[in-house]
C-alpha positions as CSV (number, residue, x, y, z in Angstrom):
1,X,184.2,-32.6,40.8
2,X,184.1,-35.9,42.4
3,X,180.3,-37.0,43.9
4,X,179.7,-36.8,47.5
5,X,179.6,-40.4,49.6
6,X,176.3,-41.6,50.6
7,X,176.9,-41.9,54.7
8,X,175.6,-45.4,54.3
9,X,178.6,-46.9,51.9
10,X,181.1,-45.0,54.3
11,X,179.4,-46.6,57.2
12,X,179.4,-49.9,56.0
13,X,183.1,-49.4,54.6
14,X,183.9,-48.5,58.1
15,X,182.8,-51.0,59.3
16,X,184.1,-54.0,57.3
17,X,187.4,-52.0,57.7
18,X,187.3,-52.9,61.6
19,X,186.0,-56.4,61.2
20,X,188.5,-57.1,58.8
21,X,190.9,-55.7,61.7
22,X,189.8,-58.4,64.5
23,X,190.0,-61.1,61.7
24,X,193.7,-60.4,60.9
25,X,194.3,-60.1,64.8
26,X,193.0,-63.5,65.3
27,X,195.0,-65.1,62.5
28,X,198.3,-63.3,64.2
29,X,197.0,-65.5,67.9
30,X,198.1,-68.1,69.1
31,X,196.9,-71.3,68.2
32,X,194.3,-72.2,70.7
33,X,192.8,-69.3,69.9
34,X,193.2,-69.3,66.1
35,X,191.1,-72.9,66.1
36,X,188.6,-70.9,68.3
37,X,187.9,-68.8,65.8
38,X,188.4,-71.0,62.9
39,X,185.4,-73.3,64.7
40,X,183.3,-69.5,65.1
41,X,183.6,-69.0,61.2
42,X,182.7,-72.7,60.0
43,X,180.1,-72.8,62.3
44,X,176.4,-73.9,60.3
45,X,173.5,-71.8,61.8
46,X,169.9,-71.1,60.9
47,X,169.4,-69.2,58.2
48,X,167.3,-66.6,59.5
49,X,170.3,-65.8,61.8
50,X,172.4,-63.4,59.5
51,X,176.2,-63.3,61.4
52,X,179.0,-61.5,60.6
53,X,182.5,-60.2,62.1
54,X,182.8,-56.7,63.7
55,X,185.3,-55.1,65.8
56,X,185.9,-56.4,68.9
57,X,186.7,-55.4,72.5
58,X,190.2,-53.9,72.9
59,X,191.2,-54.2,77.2
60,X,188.6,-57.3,77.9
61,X,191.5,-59.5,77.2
62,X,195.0,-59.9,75.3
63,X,193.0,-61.7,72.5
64,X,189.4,-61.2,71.3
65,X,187.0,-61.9,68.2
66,X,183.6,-60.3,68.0
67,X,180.3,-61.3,65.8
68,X,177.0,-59.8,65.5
69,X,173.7,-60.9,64.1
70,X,170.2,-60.5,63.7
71,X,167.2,-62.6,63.8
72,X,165.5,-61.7,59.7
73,X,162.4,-62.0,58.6
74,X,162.1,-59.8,55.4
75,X,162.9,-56.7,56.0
76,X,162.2,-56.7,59.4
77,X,164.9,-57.5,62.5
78,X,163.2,-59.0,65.4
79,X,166.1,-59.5,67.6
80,X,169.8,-58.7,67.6
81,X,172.7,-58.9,69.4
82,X,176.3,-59.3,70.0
83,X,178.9,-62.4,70.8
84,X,182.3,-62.0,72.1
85,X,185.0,-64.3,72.3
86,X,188.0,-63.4,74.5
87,X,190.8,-65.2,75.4
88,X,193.9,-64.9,77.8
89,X,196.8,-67.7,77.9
90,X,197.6,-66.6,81.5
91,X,194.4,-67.6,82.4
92,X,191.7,-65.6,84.6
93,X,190.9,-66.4,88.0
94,X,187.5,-65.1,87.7
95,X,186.9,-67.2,84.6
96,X,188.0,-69.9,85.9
97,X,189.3,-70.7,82.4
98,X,191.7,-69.1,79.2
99,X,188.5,-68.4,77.4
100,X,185.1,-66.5,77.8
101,X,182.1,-65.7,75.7
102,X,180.3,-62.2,76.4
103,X,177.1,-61.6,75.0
104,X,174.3,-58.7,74.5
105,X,171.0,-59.9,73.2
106,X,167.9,-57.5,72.4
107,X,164.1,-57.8,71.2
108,X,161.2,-55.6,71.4
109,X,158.3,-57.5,73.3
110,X,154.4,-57.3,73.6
111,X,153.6,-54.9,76.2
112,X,151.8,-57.7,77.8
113,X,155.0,-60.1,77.9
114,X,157.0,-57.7,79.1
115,X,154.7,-57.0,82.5
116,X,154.6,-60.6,83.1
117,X,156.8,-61.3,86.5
118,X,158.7,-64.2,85.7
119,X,160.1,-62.7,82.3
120,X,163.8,-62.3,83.4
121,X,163.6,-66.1,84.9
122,X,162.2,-67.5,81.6
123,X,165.5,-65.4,79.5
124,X,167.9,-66.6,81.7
125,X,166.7,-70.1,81.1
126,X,166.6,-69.6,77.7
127,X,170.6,-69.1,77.6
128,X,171.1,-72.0,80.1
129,X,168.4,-73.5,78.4
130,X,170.1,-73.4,75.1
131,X,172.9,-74.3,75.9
132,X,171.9,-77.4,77.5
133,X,170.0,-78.6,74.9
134,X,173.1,-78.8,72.9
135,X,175.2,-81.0,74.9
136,X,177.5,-78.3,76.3
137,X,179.2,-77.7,79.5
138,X,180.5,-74.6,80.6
139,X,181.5,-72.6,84.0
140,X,180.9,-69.2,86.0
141,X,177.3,-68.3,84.3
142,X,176.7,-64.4,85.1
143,X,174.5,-61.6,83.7
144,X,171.1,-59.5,84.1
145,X,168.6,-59.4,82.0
146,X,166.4,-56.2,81.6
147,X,163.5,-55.2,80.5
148,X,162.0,-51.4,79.4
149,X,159.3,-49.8,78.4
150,X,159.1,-46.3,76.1
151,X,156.0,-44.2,76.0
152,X,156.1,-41.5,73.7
153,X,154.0,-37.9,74.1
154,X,153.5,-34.6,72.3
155,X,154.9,-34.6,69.0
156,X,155.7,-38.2,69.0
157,X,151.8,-39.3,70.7
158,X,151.0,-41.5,67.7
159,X,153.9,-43.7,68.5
160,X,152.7,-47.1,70.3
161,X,154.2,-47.9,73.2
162,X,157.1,-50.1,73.5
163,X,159.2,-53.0,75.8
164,X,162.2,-54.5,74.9
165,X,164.2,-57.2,77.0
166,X,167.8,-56.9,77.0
167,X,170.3,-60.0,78.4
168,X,173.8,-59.4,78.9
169,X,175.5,-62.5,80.0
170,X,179.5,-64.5,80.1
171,X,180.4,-67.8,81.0
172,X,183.2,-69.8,80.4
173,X,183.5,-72.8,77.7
174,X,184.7,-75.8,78.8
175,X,187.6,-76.8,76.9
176,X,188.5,-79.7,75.0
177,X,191.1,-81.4,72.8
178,X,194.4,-78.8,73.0
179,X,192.4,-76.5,75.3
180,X,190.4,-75.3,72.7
181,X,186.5,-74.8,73.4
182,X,183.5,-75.8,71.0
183,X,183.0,-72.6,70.2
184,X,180.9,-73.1,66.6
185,X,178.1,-75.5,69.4
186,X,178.5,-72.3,71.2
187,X,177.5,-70.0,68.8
188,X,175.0,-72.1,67.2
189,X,173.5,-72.3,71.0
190,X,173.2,-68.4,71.2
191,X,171.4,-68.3,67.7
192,X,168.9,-70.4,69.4
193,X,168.7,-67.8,72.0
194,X,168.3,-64.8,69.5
195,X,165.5,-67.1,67.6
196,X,163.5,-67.6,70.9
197,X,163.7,-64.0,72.2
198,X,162.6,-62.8,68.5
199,X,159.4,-65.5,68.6
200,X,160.5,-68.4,65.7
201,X,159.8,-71.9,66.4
202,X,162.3,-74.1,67.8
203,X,164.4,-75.3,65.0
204,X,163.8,-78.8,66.0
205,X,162.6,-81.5,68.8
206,X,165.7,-81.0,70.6
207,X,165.4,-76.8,70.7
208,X,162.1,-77.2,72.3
209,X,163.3,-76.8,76.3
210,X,163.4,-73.0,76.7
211,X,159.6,-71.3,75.8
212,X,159.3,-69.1,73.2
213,X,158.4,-65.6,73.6
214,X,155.8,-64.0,71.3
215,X,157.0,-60.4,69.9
216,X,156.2,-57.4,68.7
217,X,157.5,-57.4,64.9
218,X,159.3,-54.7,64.2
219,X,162.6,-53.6,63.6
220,X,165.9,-53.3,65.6
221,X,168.9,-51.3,64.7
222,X,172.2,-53.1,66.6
């Protein structure tokens, strides 16, 4: 009789099964978009950033590629999130562009961070922030950030109470040489988002324009 799956491996198979999709529909694109991706997957970040490829988006746009992470330390996540690369040869008039980057970014907070007033002002600056301090140009900034709280009664009373801040956001790359964006200083800009919503010190002098919020350490599930 043959043993039963753990749920986890089937999960994970499952998983790598779909990412493994989006990576052969890339390498089917067209060019532009190929060397978008290429410059996703040879991109250097911090390590306490773990990436990796997962299904993407199918009716955003004729061509996308997907990544998630989450900020480590330990065992613990303190922030995760989700980047999405999309990519239409017609162009899109409300892009402004052929390409577009889509991202979700979460991390629990302090209940005391999360009541302060200028909170969604100081994430948003944090992605323009980010950006910024890496040199990079880009068009057609939208998104909302939000922020929540959960208090728990009855049976689940002992829980402490939490806040998380979610930021959903797009904008549109500049491109460069063969109308391909920087997408690698791209991505390598969002990590530095993740790291500053999930608390960690800037990475260096010139990751030190966006403030860093403190949080509450515990973990995330994506």
């Amino acid at each position: 009789m043959d043993e039963p799956k753990d749920p986890k491996d089937t999960k994970d198979s499952k998983v790598a099964e779909q990412a493994g999709e989006g990576d052969r529909q890339a390498d089917a694109a067209p060019p532009p978009f190929r060397a978008a991706v290429e410059a996703l997957r040879a991109a250097r970040l911090r390590p306490q950033v773990e990436v990796e490829p997962t299904r993407p988006p199918q009716r955003l746009a004729p061509y996308a590629y997907a990544l998630e992470a989450a900020v480590v330390d330990g065992d613990q996540d303190l922030a995760d999130g989700r980047l999405v690369l999309l990519y239409d040869p017609a162009g899109h008039d409300a892009w402004r562009g052929t390409f577009r980057l889509v991202t979700l970014v979460r991390a629990e907070l302090e209940p005391e961070m999360a009541a302060d007033p200028l909170l969604p002002e100081v994430c948003w600056s944090g992605l323009t922030g980010a950006l910024q301090a890496r040199g990079l140009t880009y068009g057609e900034p939208s998104g909302t950030v939000t922020r929540a709280s959960s208090h728990y009664f009855g049976g689940l009373s002992a829980r402490p109470s939490a806040s998380q801040i979610e930021i959903r956001a797009s904008w549109t790359p500049r491109e460069g040489l063969g109308g391909v964006p920087d997408t690698g200083a791209h991505l390598a800009s969002w990590c530095d988002l993740l790291a500053q919503v999930a608390g960690l010190p800037p990475a260096g002098p010139g990751d030190a324009s966006v403030v860093t919020l403190p949080q509450r350490r515990g973990p995330q599930s994506l």
